[in-house]
C-alpha atoms as one frame of an Amber mdcrd trajectory, in Angstrom:
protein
 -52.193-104.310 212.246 -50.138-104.926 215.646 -50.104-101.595 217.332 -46.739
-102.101 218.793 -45.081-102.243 215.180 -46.761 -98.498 214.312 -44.405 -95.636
 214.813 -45.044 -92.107 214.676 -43.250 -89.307 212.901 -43.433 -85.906 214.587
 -43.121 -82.621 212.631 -39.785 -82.217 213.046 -38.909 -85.843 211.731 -38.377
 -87.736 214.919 -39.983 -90.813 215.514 -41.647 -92.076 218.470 -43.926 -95.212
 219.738 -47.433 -95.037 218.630 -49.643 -94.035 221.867 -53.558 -94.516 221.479
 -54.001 -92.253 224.134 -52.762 -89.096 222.938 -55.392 -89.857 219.835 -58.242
 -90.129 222.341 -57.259 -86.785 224.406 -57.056 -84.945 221.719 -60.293 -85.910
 220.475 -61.809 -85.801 224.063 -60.604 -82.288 223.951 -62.442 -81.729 221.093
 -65.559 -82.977 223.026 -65.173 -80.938 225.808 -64.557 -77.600 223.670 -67.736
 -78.075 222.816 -69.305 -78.869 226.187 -69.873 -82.500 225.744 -68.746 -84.281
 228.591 -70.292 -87.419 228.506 -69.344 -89.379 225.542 -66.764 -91.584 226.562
 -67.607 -94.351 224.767 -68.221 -92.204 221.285 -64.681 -91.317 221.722 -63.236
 -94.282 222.426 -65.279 -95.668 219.201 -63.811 -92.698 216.919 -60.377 -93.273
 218.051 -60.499 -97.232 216.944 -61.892 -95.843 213.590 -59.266 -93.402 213.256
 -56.656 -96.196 214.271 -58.240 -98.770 211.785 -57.465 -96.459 209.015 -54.010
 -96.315 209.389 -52.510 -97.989 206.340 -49.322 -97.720 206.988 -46.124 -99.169
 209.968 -45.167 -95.618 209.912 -47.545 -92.604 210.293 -46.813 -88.883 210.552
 -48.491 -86.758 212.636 -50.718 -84.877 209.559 -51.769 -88.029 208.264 -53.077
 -88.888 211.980 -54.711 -85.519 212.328 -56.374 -85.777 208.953 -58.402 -88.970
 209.691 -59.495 -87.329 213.368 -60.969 -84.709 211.063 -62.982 -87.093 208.509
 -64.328 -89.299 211.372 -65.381 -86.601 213.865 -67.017 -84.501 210.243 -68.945
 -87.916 209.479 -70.684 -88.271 213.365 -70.302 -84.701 215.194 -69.364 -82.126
 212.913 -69.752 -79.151 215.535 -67.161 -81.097 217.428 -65.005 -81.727 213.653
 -64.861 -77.917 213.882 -63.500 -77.319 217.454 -60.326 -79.784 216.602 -59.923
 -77.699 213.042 -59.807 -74.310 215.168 -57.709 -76.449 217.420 -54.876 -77.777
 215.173 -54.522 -74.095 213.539 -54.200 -72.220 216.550 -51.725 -74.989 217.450
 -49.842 -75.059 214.303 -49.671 -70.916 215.104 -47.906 -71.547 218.149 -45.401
 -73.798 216.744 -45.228 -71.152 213.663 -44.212 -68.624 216.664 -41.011 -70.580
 217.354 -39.904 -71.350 213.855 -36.950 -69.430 212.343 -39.329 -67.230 209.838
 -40.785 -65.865 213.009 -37.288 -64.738 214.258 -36.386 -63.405 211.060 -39.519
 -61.177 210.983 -39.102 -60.088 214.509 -35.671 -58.765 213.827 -37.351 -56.805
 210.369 -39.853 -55.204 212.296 -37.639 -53.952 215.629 -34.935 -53.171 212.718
 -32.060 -54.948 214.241 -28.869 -54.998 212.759 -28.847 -58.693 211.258 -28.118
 -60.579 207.940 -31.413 -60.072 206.771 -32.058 -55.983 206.947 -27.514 -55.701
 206.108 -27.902 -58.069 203.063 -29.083 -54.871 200.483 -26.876 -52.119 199.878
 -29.371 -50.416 197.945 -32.307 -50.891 200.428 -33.067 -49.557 204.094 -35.132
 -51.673 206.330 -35.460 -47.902 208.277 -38.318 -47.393 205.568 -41.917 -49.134
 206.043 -41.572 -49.767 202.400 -38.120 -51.211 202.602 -39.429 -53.087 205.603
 -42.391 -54.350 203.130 -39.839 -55.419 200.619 -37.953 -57.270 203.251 -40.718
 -59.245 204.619 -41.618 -59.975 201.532 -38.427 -60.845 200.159 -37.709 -63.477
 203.199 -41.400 -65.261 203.026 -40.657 -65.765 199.018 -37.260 -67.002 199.823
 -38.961 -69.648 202.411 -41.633 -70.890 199.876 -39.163 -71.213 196.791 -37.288
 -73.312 198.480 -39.565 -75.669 200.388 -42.270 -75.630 197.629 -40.140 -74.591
 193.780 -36.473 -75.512 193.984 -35.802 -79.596 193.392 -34.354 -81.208 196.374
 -30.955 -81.700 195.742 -30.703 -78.092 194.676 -32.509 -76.917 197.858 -30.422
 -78.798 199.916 -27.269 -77.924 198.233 -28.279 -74.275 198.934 -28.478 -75.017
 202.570 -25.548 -77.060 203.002 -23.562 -73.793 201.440 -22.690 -76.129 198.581
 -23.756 -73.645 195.919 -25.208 -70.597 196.561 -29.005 -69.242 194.394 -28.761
 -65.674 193.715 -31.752 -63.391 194.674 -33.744 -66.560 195.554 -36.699 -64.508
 196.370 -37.314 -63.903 192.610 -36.953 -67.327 191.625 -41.022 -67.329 191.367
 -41.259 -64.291 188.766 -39.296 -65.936 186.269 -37.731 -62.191 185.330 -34.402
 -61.778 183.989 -31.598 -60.784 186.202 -29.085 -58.370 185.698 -28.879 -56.013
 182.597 -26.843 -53.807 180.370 -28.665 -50.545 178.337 -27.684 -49.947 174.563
 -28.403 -46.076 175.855 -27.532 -45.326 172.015 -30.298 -47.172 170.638 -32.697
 -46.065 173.421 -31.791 -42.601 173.392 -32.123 -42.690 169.211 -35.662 -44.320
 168.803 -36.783 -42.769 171.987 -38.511 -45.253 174.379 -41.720 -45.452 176.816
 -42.745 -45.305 180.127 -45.798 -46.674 181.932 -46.891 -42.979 181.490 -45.863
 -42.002 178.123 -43.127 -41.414 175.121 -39.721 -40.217 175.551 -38.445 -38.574
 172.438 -35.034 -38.091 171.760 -32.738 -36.230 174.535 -31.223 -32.358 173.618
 -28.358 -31.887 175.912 -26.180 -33.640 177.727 -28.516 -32.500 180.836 -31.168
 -34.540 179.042 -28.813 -37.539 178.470 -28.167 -37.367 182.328 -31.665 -37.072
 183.391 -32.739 -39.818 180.750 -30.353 -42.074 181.973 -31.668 -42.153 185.363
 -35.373 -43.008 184.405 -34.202 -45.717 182.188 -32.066 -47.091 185.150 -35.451
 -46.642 187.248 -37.837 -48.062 184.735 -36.003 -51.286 184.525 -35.413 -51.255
 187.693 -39.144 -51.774 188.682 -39.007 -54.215 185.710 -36.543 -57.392 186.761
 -34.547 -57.324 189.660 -30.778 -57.224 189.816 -28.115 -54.582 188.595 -28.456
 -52.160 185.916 -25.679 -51.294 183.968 -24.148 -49.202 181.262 -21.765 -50.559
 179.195 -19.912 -47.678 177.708 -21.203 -44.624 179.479 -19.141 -42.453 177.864
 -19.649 -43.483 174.091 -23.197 -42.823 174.373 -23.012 -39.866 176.487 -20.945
 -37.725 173.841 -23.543 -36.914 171.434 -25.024 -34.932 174.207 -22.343 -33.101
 175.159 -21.695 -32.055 171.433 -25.654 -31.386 171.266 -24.883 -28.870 174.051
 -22.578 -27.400 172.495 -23.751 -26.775 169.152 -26.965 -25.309 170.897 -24.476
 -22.956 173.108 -22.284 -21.343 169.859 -25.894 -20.908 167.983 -27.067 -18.922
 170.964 -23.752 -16.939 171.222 -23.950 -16.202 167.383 -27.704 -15.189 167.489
 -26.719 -12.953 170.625 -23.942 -11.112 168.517 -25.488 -10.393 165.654 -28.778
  -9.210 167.786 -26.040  -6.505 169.759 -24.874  -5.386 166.391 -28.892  -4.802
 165.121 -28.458  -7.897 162.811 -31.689 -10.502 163.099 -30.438 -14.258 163.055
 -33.008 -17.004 163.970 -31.717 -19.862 165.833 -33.226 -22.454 163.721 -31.212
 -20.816 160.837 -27.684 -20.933 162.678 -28.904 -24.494 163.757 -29.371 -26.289
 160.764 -25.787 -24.793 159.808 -23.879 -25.478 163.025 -25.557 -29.379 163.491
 -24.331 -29.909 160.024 -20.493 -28.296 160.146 -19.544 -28.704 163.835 -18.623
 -32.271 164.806 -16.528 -31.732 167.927 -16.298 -29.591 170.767 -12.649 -28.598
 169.921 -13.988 -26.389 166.986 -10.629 -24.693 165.815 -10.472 -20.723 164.638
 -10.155 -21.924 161.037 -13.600 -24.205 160.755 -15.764 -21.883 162.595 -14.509
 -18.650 160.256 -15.181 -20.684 157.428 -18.436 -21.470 158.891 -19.284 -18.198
 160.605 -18.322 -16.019 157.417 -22.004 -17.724 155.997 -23.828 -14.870 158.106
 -21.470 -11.953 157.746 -23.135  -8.590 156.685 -21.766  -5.442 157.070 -23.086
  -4.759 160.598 -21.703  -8.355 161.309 -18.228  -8.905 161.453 -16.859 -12.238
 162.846 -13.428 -10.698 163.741 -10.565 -13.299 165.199 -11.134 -12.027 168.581
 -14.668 -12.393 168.486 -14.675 -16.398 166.574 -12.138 -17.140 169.764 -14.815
 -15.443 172.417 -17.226 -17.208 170.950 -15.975 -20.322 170.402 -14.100 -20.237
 174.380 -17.725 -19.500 175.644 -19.508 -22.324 174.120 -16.644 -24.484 175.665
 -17.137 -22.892 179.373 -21.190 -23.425 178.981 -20.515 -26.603 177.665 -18.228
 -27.950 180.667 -20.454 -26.351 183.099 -23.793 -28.218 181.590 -21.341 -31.357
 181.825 -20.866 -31.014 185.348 -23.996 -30.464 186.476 -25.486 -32.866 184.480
 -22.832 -35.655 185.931 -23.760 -33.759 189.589 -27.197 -34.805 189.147 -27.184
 -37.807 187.588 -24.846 -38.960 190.873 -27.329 -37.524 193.439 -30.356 -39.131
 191.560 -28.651 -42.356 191.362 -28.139 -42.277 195.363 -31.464 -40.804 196.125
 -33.948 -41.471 193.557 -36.092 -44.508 194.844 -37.675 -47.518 192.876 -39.697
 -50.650 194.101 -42.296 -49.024 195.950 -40.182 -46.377 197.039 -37.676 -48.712
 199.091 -34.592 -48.801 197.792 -32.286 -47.142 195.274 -31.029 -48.184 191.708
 -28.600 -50.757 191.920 -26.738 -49.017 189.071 -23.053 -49.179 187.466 -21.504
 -47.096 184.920 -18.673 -48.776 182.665 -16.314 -46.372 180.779 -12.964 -45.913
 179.236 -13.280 -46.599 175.810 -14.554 -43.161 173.979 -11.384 -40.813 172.875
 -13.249 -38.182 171.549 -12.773 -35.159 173.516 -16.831 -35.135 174.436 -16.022
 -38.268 176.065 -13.178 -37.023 177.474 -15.004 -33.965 179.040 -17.366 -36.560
 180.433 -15.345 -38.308 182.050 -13.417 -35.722 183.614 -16.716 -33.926 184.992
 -18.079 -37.212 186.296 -14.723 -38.069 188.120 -14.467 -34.274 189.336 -18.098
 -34.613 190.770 -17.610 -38.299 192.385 -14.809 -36.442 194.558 -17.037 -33.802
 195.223 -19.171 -36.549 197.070 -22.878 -36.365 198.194 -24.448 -33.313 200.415
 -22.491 -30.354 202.331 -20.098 -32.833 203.806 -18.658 -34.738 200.664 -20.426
 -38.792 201.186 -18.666 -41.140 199.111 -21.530 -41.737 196.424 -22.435 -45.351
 196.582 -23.970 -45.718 192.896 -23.470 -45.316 190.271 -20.801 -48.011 190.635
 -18.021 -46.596 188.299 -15.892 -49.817 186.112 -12.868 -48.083 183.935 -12.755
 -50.535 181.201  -9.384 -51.204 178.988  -9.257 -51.694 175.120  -6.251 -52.122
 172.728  -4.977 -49.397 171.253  -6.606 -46.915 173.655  -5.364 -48.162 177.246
  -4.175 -51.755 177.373  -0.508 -51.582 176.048   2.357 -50.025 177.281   2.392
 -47.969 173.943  -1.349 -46.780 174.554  -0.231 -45.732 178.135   2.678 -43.167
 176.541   0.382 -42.379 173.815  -2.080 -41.554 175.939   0.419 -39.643 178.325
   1.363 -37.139 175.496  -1.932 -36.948 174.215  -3.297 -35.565 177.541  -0.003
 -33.257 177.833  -0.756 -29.670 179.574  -4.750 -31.346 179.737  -4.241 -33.466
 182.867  -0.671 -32.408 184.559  -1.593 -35.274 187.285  -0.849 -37.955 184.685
   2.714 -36.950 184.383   3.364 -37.638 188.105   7.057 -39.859 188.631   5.843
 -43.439 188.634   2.426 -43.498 187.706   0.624 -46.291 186.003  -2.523 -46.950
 184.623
């Protein structure tokens, strides 16, 4: 082969005019690392062998380095071992320059960059979140010099399409999901640690909610959502507050010397009351079933009770909504980096259980986070629309007159949906 038609491709993809000399130094370096200094002519001879190999006009710099190594292994192996030690501590120091060493500079002196600003869920302040991030930005390097095909890769680069959450292309996970919280909260569901049976009170809704947002979380990456957080929410609300009027009753009738068990005024009360706007007329009806003649259900005394189940009820409501906020904003998954990336989708429910939900929830998001009132972050809240409950102009007046004396706000000059 005529030397003067071989050209050499450097690392970075330039190419250059094929020097026998900087072959020889390097193996003469190689020598003298390991205190030979007097084999010249063994050099020389290795670096025609090495040369002789080349089977190829164009050579990169690898393919060079790689036949050093097998012809200094097959006569001086000692010395075969100096040049490995060599080209890694070299290929460190051009490592140290690369881009993936600036970006993991910047995650460990926590600058404010691209990389620690580009999760709103996740502080690089944390050494876990800085974990996540260093891991998250080596994964991202390998999937696309090593998984993604080319034209992909490089239409990622060029901005031509962008990969979402490249980092997890390896894991093969899902992205992204939506809870039927109905289902789950009906058949109960499991944990790494054991079974959840089926939730109470609208407290227990709340709280549930929040592990099964955490859970997955830790499960697939991406957002979490709930699709109609106030449809499946209700049935707590009205589990609340048939559990609130059976303690009221029990209470009455133990102040008048009358023994009710709570089981007994359960089984009644889950059976007959299916909303939280029990009128006078059902609960008398209903109420009359335990009347003795040291218990009286008077007017006066239905209305008390029934008003107080209401108040206990709202106030269950809003703390529930209160803490399902602050978990969502606080409560950590991953390793203990970063929060849920969680959204809420409601709208849709009419019943006046959803309707209390909703109103506690939006109360509560004003409230904000903490003594000063923080705009809570997550869960994200989406109102959804739906014909014949708020997409027509008719469901808007409907809806005005429904909510009449309920929500004076609404009736506000000019105001739309």
């Amino acid at each position: 082969m005529n030397y003067a038609e071989i050209s050499i491709i450097k690392r970075d993809g330039e190419k250059q005019d094929f020097s026998i000399s900087k072959i020889k130094n390097a193996i003469l370096k190689a020598f003298q690392a390991t205190g030979i200094f007097e084999e010249e002519k063994l050099v020389a001879d290795i670096t025609m062998q090495v040369i002789d190999k080349f089977n190829s006009p164009c050579m990169n710099v690898e393919q060079i380095q790689d036949l050093v190594e097998k012809e200094l292994m097959a006569v001086r192996p000692e010395v075969a071992k100096k040049y490995i030690i060599y080209r890694e501590w070299r290929n460190t120091e051009r490592d140290k320059k690369t881009k993936m060493k600036q970006i993991m500079d910047g995650i460990v002196s926590i600058d404010t960059n691209d990389v620690n600003l580009s999760n709103a869920n996740m502080s690089s302040h944390t050494p876990a979140g800085q974990m996540m991030t260093f891991a998250s930005e080596v994964t991202k390097d390998y999937t696309y010099k090593y998984l993604l095909p080319k034209k992909f890769a490089e239409a990622h680069l060029l901005g031509d399409i962008h990969i979402h959450d490249l980092d997890y292309y390896p894991t093969k996970t899902t992205t992204c999901i939506q809870y039927d919280l109905e289902d789950i909260f009906n058949r109960g569901f499991r944990t790494k640690n054991g079974s959840i049976r089926t939730p109470q009170s609208i407290q227990s809704y709340a709280t549930l909610a929040t592990i099964i947002f955490q859970t997955n979380q830790n499960e697939q990456h991406g957002g979490q959502s709930i699709p109609a957080f106030d449809h499946f929410m209700a049935p707590g609300i009205l589990k609340s507050y048939r559990k609130h009027l059976a303690e009221l009753v029990v209470f009455y009738a133990s102040i008048n010397a009358v023994e009710l068990t709570l089981k007994e005024i359960r089984e009644v009360l889950d059976t007959e009351v299916n909303s939280i706007s029990f009128t006078y007329e059902q609960a008398e009806k209903v109420l009359n079933r335990f009347k003795q003649p040291n218990l009286i259900f008077t007017q006066k005394v239905i209305e008390g009770l029934l008003s107080r189940a209401y108040a206990e009820t709202k106030k269950d409501t809003h703390q529930a909504m209160e803490g399902f906020i602050h978990n969502l904003n606080t409560m950590h998954s991953r390793g203990g980096n970063q929060v849920v990336f969680s959204s809420i989708n409601y709208g849709t429910d009419t019943s006046d259980e959803g309707r209390m939900l909703i109103s506690e929830l939006l109360e509560v998001t004003c409230e904000g986070l903490g003594t000063k009132g923080e705009v809570p972050v997550f869960p994200i809240q989406i109102f959804k629309i739906k014909e014949g409950v708020s997409y027509t102009d008719e469901d808007y007046e409907k809806a005005l007159n429904d909510c009449k004396g309920t929500f004076p706000e609404l009736h506000v000059s000019g105001y739309t949906f």
